[in-house]
C-alpha positions in Angstrom: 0.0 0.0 0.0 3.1 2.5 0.3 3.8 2.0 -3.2 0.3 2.8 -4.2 0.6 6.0 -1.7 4.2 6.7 -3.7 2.9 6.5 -6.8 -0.1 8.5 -6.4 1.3 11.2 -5.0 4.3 11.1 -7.3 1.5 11.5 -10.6 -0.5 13.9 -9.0 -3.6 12.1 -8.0 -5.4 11.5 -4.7 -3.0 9.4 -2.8 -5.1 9.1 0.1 -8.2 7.5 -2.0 -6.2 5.3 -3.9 -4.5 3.9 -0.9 -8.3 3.3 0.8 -9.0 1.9 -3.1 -6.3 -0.2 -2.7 -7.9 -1.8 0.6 -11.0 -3.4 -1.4 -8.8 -4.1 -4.5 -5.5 -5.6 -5.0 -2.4 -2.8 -4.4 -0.8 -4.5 -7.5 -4.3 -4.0 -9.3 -4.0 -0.9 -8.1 -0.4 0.1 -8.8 -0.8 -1.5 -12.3 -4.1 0.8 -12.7 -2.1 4.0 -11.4 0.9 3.2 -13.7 -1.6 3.0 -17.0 -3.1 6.2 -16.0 0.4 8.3 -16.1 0.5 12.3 -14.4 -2.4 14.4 -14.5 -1.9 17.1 -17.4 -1.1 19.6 -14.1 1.3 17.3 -12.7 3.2 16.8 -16.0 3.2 20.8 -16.4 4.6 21.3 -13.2 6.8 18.9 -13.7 8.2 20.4 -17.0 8.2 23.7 -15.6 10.7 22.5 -13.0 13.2 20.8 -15.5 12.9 23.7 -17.9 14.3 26.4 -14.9 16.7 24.0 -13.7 18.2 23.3 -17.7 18.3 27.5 -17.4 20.1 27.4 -14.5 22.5 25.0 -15.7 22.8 26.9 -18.7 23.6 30.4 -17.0 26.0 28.8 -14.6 29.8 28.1 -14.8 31.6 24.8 -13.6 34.4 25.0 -11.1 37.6 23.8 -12.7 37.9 22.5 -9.7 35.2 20.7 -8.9 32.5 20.8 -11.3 29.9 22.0 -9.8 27.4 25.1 -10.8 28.0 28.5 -9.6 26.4 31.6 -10.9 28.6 33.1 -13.0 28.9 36.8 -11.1 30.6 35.0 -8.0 34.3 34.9 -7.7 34.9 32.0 -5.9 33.3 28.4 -6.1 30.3 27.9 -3.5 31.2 24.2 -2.9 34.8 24.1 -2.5 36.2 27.7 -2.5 38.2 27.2 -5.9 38.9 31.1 -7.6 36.8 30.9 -10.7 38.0 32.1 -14.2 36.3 35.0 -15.5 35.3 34.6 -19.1 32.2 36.0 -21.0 32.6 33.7 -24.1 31.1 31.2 -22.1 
């Protein structure tokens, strides 16, 4: 029944209800069902949303030589691991 809760939730529907569904029919009925059905069209918007800002960030950030990871490219020094980072607007 936690997998039914997880994957609920995770698609955007009524986790709560499909758990108490999940009591009269089988949870793997019930995760099968849930898997069919896919992300509510608001779910898979928000969810697009979210990738699309972080791929932005990623683009508008520089990688520590260092490192590797993102920093925003005003800062000096790297967040993570204090590396100096290299100025350069061709990036």
């Amino acid at each position: 029944m936690f997998g039914v809760y997880y994957l609920a939730e995770r698609s955007g529907r009524d986790a709560t209800g499909w758990t108490i569904g999940s009591l009269f029919l089988s949870p793997f009925v019930c995760i099968v069902i849930l898997w069919c059905l896919g992300e509510t069209p608001d779910k898979w918007k928000e969810r697009i949303t979210n990738e699309e800002l972080l791929r932005k960030r990623i683009r508008e950030s520089i990688a520590c030589p260092n490192c590797q990871n993102p920093n925003d490219r005003k800062t000096q020094f790297c967040t993570y691991c204090g590396t100096e980072l290299e100025k350069n607007d061709n990036q």
